[in-house]
N, CA, C and O atoms as a DFTB+ gen file, in Angstrom:
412 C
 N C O
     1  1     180.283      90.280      88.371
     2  2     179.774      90.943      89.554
     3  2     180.232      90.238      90.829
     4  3     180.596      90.926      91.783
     5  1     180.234      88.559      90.917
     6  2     180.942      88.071      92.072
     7  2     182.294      88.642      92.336
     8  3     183.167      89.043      91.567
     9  1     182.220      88.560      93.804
    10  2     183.496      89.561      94.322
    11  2     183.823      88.239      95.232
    12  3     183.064      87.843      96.116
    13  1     185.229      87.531      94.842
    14  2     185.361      86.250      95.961
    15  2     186.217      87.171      96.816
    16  3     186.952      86.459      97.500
    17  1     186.434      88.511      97.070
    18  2     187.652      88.877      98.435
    19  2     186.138      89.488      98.590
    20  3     186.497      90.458      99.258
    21  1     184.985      89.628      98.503
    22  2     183.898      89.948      99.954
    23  2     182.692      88.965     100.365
    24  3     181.477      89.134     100.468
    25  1     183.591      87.813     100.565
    26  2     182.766      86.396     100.758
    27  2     182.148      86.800     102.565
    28  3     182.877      87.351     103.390
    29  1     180.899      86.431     102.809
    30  2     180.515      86.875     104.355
    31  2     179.559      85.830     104.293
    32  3     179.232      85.224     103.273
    33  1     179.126      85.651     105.450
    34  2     177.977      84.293     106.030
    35  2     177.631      85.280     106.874
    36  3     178.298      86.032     107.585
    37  1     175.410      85.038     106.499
    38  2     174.913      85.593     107.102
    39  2     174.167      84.193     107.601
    40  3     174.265      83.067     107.113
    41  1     173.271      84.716     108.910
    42  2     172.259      83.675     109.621
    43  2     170.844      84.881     109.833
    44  3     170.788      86.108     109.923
    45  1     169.800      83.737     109.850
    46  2     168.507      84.524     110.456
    47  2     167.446      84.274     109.735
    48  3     167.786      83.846     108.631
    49  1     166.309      84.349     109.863
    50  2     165.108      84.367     109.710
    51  2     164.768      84.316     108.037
    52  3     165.681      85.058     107.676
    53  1     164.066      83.938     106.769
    54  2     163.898      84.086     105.832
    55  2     162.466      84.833     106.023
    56  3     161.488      84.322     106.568
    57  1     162.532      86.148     105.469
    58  2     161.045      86.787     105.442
    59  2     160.497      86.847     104.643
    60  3     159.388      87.344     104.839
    61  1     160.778      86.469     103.382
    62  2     160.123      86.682     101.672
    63  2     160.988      85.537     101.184
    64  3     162.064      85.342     101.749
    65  1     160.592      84.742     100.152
    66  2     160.973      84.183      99.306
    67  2     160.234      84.548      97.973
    68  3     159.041      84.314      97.778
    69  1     161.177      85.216      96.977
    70  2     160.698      85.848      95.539
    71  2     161.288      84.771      94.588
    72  3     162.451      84.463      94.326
    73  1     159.631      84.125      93.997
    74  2     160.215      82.857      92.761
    75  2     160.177      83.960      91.428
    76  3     159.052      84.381      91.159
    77  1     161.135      84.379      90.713
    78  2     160.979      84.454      89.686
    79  2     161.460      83.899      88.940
    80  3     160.849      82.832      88.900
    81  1     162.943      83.875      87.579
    82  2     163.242      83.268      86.541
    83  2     164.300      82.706      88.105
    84  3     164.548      81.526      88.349
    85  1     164.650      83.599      88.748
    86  2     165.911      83.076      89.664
    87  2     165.449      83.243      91.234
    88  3     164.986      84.307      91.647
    89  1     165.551      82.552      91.730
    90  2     165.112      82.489      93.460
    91  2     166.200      83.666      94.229
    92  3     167.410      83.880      94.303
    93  1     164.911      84.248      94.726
    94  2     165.850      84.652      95.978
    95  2     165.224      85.218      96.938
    96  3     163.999      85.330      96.891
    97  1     165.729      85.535      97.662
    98  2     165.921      85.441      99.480
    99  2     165.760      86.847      99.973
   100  3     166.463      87.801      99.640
   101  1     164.666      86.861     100.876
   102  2     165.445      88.573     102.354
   103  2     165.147      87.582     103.368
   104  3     164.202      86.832     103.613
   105  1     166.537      87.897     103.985
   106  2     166.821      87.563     105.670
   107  2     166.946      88.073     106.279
   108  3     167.878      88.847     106.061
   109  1     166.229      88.248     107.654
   110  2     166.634      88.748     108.472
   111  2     167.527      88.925     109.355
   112  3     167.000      88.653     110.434
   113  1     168.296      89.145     109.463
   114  2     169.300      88.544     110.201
   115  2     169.252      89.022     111.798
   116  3     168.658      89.973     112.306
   117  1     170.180      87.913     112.450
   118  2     169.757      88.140     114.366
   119  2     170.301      90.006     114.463
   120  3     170.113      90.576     115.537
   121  1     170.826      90.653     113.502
   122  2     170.582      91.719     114.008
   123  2     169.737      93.003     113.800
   124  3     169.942      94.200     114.002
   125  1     168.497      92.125     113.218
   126  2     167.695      92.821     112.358
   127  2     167.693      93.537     111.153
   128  3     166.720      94.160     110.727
   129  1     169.136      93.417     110.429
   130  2     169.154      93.961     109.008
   131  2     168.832      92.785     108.138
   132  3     169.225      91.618     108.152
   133  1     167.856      93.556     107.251
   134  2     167.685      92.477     106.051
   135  2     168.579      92.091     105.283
   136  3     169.600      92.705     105.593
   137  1     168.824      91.225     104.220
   138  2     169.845      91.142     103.496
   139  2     169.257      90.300     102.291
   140  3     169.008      89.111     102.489
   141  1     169.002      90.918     100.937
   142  2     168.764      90.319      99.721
   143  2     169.581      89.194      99.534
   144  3     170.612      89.395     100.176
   145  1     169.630      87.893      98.855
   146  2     169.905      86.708      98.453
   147  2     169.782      86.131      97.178
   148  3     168.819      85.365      97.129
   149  1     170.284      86.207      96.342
   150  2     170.344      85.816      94.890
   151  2     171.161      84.445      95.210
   152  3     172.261      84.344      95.752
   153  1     170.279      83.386      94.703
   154  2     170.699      81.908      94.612
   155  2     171.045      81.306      94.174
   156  3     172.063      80.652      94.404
   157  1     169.961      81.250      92.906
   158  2     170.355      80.707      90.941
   159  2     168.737      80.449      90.442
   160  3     167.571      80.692      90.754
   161  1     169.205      80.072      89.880
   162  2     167.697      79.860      88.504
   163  2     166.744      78.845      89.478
   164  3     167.347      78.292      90.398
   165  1     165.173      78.543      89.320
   166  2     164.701      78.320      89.637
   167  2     164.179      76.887      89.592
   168  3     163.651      76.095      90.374
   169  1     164.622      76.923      88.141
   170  2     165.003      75.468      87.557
   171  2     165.701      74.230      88.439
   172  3     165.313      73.140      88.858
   173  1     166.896      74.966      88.488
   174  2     167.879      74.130      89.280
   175  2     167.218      73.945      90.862
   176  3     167.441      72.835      91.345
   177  1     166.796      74.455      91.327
   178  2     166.033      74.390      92.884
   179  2     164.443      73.453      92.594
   180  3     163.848      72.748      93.409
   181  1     164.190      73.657      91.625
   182  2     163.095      72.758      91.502
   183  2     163.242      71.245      90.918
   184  3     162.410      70.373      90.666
   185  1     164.880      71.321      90.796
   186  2     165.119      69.599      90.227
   187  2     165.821      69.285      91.303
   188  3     166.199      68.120      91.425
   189  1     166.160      70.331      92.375
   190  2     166.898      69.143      93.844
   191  2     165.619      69.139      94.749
   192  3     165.662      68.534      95.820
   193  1     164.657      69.693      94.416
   194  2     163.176      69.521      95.872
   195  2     163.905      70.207      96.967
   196  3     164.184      69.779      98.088
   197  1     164.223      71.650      96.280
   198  2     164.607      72.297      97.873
   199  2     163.564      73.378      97.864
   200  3     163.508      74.230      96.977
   201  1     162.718      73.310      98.909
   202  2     161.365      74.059      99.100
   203  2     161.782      75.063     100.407
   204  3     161.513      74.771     101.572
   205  1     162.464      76.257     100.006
   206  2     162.423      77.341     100.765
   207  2     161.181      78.146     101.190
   208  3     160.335      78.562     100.399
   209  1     161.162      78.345     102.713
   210  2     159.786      79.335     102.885
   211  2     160.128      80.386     103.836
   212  3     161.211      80.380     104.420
   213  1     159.002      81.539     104.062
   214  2     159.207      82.279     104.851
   215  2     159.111      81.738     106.232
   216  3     158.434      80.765     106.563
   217  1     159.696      82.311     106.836
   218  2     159.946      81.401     108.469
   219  2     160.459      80.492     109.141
   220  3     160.232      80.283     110.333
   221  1     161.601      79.533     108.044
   222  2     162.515      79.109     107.728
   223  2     163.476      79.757     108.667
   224  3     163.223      80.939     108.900
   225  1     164.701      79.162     109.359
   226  2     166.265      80.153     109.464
   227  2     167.166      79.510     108.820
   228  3     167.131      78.280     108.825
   229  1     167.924      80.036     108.297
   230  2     168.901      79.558     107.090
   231  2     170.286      80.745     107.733
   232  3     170.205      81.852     108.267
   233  1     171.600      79.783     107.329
   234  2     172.577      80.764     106.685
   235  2     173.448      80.481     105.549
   236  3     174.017      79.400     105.399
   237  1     173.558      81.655     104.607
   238  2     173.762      81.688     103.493
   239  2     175.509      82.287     103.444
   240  3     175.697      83.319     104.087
   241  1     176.614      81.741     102.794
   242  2     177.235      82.249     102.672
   243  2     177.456      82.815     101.086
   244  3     177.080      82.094     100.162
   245  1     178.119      84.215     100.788
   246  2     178.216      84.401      99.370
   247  2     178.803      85.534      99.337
   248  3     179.331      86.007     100.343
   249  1     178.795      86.298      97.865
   250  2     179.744      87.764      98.307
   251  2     178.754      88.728      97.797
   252  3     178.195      88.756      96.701
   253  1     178.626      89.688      99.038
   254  2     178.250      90.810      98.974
   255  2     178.429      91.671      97.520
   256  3     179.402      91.348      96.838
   257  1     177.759      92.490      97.132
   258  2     178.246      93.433      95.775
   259  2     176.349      94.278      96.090
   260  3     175.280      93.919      96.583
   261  1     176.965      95.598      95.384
   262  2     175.782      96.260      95.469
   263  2     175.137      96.544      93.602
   264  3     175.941      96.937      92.756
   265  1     174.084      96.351      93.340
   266  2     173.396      96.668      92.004
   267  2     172.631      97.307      92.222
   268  3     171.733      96.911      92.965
   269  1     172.598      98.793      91.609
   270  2     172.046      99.496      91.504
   271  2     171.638     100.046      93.012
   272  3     170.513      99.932      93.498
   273  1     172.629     100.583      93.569
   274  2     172.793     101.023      94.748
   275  2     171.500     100.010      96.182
   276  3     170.794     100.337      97.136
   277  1     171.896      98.696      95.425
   278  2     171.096      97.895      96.612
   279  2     172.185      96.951      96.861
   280  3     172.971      96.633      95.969
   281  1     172.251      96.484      98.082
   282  2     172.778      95.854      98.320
   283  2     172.650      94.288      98.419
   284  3     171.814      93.942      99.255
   285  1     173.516      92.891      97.520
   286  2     173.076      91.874      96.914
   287  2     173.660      90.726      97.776
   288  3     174.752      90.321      97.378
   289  1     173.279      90.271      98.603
   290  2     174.110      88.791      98.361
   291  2     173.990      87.594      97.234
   292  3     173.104      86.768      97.013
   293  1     175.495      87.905      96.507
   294  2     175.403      85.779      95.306
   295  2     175.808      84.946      96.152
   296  3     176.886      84.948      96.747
   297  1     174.638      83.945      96.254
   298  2     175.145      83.043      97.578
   299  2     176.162      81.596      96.710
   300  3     176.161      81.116      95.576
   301  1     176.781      81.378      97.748
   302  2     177.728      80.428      97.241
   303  2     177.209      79.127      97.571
   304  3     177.131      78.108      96.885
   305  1     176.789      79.423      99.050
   306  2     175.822      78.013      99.559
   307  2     174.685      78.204     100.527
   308  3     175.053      79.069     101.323
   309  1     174.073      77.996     100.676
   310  2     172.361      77.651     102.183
   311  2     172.810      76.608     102.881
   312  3     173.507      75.626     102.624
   313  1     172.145      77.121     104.019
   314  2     172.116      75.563     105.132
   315  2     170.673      76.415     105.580
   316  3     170.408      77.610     105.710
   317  1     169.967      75.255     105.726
   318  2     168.859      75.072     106.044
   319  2     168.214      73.548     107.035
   320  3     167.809      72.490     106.554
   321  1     168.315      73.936     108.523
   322  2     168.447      72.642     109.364
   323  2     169.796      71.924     109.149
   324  3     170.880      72.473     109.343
   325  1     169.644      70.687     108.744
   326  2     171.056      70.314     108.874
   327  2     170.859      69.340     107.076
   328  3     170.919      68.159     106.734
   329  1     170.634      70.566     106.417
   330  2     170.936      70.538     105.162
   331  2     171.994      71.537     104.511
   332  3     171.967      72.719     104.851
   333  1     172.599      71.240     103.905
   334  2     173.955      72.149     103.403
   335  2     173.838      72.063     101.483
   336  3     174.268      71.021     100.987
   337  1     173.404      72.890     100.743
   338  2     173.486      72.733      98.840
   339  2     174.567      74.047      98.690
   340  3     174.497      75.196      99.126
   341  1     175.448      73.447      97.990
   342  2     176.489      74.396      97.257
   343  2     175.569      74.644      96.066
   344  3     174.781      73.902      95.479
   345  1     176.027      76.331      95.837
   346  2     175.273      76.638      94.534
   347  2     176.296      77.237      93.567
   348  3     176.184      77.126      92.346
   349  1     177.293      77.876      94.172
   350  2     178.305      78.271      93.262
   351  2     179.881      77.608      94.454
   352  3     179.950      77.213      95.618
   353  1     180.888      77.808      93.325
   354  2     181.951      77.410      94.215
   355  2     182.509      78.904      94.581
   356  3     182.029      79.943      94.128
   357  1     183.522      78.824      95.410
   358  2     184.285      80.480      95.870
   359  2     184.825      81.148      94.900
   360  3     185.634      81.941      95.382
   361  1     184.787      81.208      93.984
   362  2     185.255      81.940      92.897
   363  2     183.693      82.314      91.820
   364  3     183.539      82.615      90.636
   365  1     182.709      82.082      93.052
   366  2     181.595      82.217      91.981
   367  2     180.786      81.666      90.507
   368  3     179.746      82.061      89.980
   369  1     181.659      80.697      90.155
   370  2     181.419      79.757      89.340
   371  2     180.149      78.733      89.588
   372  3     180.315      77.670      90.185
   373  1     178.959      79.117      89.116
   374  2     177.560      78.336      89.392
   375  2     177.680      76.921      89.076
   376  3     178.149      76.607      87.983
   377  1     177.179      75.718      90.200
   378  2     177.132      74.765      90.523
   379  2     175.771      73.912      88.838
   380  3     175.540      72.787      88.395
   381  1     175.402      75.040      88.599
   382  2     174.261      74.230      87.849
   383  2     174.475      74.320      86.100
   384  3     173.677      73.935      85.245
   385  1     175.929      75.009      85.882
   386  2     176.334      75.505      84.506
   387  2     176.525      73.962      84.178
   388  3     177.130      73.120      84.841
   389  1     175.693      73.787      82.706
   390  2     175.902      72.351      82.202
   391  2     174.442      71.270      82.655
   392  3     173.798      70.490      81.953
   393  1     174.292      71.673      84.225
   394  2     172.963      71.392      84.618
   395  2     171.739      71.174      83.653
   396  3     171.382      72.068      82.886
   397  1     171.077      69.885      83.724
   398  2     169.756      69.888      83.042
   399  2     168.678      69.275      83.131
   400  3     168.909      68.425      82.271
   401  1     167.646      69.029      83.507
   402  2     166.634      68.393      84.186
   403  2     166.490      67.395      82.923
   404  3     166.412      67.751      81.747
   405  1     166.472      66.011      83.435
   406  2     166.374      65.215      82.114
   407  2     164.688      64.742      82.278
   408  3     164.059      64.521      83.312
   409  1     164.296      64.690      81.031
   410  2     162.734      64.395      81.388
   411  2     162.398      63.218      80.420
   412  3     161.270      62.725      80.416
């Protein structure tokens, strides 16, 4: 489903953060369109202590693709303040494959 020729960076507002098996994101963006955010598993965000919230501004770069006639961003990376986490590289290849919380 990653499309690396429709890579785009959005900025703006986080209005929902949805924890399910996989985190993700609606932003608002400065021109008032929302934009869905698919991140990665929830797992992996809960073993770097990255605590996303609503009201947050973040920009996310990743590639656009639509499922099921909605429109998706797979983000490649977040910046959040002057924090920067790669989650996949540009070819869409997830940062956390192999990943494992050692306990």
């Amino acid at each position: 489903m990653f499309d690396p020729g429709k890579i785009e960076t959005v900025s703006g507002k986080i209005v929902k953060v949805k924890y399910y098996e996989e985190l993700r994101l609606i932003i608002c963006t400065d021109a008032k369109k929302p934009v869905l955010v698919a991140l990665g598993p929830m797992d992996y965000f809960a073993g770097q202590n990255k605590v996303l919230k609503a009201g947050d501004t973040a920009t996310v770069t990743g590639s656009m693709i639509t499922v099921d006639d909605t429109p998706l961003m797979i983000a490649t990376k977040i910046k959040e303040d002057n924090e920067e986490m790669q989650v996949r590289d540009n070819e869409g290849h997830p940062i956390w494959m192999g990943w494992k919380k050692i306990k």
